[in-house]
C-alpha positions as CSV (number, residue, x, y, z in Angstrom):
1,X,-12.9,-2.5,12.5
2,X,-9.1,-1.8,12.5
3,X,-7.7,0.3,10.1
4,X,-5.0,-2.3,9.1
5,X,-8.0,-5.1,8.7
6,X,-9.6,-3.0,6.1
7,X,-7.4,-4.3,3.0
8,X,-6.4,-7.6,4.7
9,X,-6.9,-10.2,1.9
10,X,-6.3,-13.3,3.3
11,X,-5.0,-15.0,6.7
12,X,-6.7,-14.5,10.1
13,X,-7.4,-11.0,11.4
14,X,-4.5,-9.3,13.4
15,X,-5.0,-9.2,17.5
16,X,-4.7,-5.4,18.1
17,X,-1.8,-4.5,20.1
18,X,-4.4,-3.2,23.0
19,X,-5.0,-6.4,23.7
20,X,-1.3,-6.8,25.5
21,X,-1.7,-3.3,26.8
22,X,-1.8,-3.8,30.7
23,X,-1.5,0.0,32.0
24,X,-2.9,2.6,29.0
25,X,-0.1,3.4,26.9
26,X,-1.5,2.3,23.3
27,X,-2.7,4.9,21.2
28,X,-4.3,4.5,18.1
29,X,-3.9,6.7,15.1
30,X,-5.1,7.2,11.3
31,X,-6.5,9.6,8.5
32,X,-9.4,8.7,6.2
33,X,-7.1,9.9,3.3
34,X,-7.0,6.6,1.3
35,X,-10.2,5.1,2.8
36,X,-11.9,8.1,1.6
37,X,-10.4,11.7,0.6
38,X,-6.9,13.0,1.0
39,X,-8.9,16.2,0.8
40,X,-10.5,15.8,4.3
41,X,-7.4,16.3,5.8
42,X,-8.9,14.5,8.9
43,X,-7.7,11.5,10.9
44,X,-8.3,10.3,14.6
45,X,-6.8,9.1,17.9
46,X,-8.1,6.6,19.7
47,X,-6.4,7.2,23.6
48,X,-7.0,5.8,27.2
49,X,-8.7,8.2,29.5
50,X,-5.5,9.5,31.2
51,X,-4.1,11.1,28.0
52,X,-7.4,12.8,26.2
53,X,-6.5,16.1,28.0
54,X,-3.1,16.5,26.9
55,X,-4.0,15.3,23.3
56,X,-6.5,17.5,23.6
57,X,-4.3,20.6,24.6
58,X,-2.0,19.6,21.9
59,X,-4.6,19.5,19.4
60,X,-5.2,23.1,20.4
61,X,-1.4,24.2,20.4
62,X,-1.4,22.7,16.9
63,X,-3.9,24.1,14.4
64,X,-7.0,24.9,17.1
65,X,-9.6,22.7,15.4
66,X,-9.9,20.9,12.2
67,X,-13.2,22.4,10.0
68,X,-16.2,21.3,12.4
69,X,-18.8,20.9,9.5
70,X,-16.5,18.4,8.0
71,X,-16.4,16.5,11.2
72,X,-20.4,16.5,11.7
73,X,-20.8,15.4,8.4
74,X,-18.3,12.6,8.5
75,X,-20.2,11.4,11.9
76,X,-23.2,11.1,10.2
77,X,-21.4,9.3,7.4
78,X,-20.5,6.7,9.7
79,X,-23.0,6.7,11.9
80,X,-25.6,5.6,9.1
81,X,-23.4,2.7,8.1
82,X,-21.9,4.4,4.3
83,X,-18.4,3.6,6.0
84,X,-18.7,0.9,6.5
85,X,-20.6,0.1,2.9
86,X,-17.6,2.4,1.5
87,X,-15.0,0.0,2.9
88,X,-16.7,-3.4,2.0
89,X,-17.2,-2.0,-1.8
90,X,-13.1,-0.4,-2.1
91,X,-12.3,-3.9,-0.5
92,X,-14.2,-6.4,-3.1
93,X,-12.5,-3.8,-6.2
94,X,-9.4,-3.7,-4.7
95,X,-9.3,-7.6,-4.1
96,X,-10.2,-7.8,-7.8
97,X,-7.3,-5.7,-8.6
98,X,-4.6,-7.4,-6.8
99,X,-5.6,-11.2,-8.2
100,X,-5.4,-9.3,-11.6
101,X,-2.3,-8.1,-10.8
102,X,-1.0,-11.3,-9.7
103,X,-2.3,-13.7,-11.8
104,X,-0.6,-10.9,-14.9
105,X,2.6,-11.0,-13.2
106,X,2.7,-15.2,-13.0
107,X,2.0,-14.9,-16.7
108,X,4.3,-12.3,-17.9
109,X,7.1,-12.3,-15.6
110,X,6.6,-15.4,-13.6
111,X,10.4,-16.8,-14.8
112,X,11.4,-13.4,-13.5
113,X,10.2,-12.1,-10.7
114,X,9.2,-14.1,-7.5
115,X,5.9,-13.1,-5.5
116,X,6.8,-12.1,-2.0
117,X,3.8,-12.9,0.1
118,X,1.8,-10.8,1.7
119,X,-1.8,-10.5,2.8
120,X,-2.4,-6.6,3.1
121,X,-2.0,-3.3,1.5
122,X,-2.7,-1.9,-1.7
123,X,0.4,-3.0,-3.1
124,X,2.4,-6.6,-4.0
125,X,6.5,-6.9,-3.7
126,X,8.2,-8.8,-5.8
127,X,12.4,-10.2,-6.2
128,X,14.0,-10.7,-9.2
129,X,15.1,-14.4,-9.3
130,X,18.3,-13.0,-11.1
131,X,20.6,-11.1,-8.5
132,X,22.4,-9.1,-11.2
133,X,19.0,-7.3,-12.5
134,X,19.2,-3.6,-11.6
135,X,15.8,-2.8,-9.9
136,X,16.7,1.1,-10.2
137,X,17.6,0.9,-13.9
138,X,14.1,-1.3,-14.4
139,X,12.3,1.4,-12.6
140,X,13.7,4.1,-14.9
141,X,12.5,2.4,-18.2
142,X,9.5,1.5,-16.8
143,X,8.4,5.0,-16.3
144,X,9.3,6.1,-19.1
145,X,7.3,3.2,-20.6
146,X,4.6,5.0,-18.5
147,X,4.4,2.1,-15.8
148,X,5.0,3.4,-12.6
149,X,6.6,0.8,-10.2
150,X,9.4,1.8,-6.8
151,X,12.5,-0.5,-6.2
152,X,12.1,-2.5,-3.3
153,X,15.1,-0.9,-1.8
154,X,13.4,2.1,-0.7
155,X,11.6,0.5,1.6
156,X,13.7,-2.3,3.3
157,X,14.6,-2.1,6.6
158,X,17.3,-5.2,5.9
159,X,21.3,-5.0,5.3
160,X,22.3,-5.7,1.9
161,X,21.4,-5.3,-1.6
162,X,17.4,-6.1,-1.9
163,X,16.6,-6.3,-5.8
164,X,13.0,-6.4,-6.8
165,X,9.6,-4.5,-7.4
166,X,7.3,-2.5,-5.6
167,X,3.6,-2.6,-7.2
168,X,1.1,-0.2,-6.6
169,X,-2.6,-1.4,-7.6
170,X,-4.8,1.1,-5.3
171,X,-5.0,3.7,-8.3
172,X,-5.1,1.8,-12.0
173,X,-8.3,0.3,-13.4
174,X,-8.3,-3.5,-13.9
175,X,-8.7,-3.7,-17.5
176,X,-5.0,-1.3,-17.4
177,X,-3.4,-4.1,-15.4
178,X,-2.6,-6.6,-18.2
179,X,-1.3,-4.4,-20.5
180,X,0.8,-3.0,-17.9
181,X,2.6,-5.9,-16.8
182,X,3.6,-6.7,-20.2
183,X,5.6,-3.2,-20.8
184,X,7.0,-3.9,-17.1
185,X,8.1,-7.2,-19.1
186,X,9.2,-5.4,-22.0
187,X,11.6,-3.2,-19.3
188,X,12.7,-6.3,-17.4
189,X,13.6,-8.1,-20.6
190,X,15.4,-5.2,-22.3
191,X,17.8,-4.8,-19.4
192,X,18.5,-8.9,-19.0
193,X,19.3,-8.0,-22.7
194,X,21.6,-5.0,-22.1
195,X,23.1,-7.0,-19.5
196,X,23.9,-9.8,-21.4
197,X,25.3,-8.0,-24.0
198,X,27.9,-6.3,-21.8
199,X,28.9,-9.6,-20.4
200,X,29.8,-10.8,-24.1
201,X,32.3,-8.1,-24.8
């Protein structure tokens, strides 16, 4: 199962790019951090035959070997199937999480913010429908309304002003998600308020 497949909630399953690879130059790389412990401080490469040896000397250039019981035991992990039961479990909560997440944000912010879609991650991005909002200045009261949510800016590759929402649901518990949204609201309304006052004087 591909890495990328493992929170996909919805559409058909991405072709993986080796597929189109004709002469042994895809690689493929990952951690178990957020599928299991950022403690483990292991990940993988998955390479074609004719690069293992210099992966394999870089490997040793690098930091010699990571820990080898940590490696035996996560073999045996998924070797007798727990990954696999790990991912299927994390999948079916985090699934719950982001319906909760979006059927709160439809509710509370619906006239506000628009849904952009998307069908993987552990997070949901979201525009203002009113260009003058100031994502930054939202972001600022909601953390201080203890609500922790990024601009969308941070983390768009287009030109131009992008004004919205990132929102993380990997790390809250569902029954935290409703009340959540509403002091997101709270922010959102109080600077469509601040705004409108300044455009009255």
């Amino acid at each position: 199962m591909e890495k990328q497949e493992w929170f996909r909630f919805g559409g058909r399953p991405l072709e993986p790019l080796h597929t189109l690879d004709t002469s042994g130059r895809v690689l493929y790389v990952g951690s178990f951090s957020k599928t299991l412990l950022p403690s483990l401080r292991l990940g993988y490469v998955v390479a074609p035959p004719s690069l293992r040896s210099a992966l394999r000397s870089a490997k040793l250039v690098a930091d010699w070997h990571s820990p080898p019981f940590l490696q035996v035991a996560l073999e045996q992990f998924i070797e007798d199937g727990l990954l696999a039961r790990h991912i299927r479990k994390a999948r079916r909560q985090y699934q719950e999480r982001r319906e909760r997440l979006e059927s709160a944000l439809h509710r509370h912010l619906g006239d506000s913010l628009k849904l952009v879609p998307g069908e993987a991650g552990l997070h949901l991005s979201a525009l203002f429908r009113d260009s003058r909002v100031d994502p930054d200045a939202v972001v600022r009261l909601a953390r201080e309304a203890g609500v922790g949510v990024s601009a969308v800016s941070r983390f768009s590759v287009t030109r131009g002003p992008v004004r919205g929402l990132v929102i993380g649901y990997g790390a809250i518990r569902p029954s935290a998600i409703d009340d959540g949204v509403l002091r997101l609201a709270e922010c959102v309304r109080a600077r469509g308020a601040a705004r409108s006052r300044r455009s009255l004087k």
